[in-house]
N, C-alpha and C positions, 0 to 999 in steps of 0.2 A: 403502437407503443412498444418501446424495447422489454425485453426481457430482461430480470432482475441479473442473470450472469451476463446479459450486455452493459447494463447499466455500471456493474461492477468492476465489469474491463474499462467502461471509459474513465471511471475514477480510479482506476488502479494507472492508466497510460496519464491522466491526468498529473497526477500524484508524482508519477516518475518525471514528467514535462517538468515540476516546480522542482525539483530535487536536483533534475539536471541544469537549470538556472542558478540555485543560488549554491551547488559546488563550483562551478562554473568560475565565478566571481566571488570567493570566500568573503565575506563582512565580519568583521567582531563584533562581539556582545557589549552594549552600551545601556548607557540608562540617559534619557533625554529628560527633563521635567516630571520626574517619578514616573516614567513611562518606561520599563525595563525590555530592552530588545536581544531576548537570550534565542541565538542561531543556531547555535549548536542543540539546544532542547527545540525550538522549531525543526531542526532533521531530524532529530532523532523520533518526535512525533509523525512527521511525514513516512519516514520507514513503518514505522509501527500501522501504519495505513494500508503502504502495499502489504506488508505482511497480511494483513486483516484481508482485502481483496484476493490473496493467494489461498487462503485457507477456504474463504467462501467458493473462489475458483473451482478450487480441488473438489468441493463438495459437489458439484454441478454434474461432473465430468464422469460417464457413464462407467461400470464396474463389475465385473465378474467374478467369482468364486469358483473354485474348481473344487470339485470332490468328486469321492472315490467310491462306491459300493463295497463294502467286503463280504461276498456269499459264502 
């Protein structure tokens, strides 16, 4: 079973795979049958994703402090 910061890169590579498709082919925001299809808030939620994976990333990733004795 992956671990939770694998699982998190694959939805963050995921993420970025959709983001690279629909700039790719830009679409406008329609409304079909009171079905509203707003693209540009579909990206901007997709970002909000990787951001969300980048932060959990960050948390994963091993850290150090350095200090200093003063006698």
């Amino acid at each position: 079973m992956p671990s939770d910061a694998e699982q998190i890169a694959t939805i963050k590579g995921q993420t970025l795979a959709r983001i690279a498709e629909i700039t790719a082919q830009p679409k406008p925001s329609y409304d079909i049958d009171g079905q509203k299809i707003a693209w540009g808030d579909y990206l901007a939620e997709l970002q909000k994703t990787v951001d969300w994976c980048n932060e959990k990333l960050a948390g994963e990733e091993p850290f150090e402090f350095q200090t200093q004795a003063i006698t």
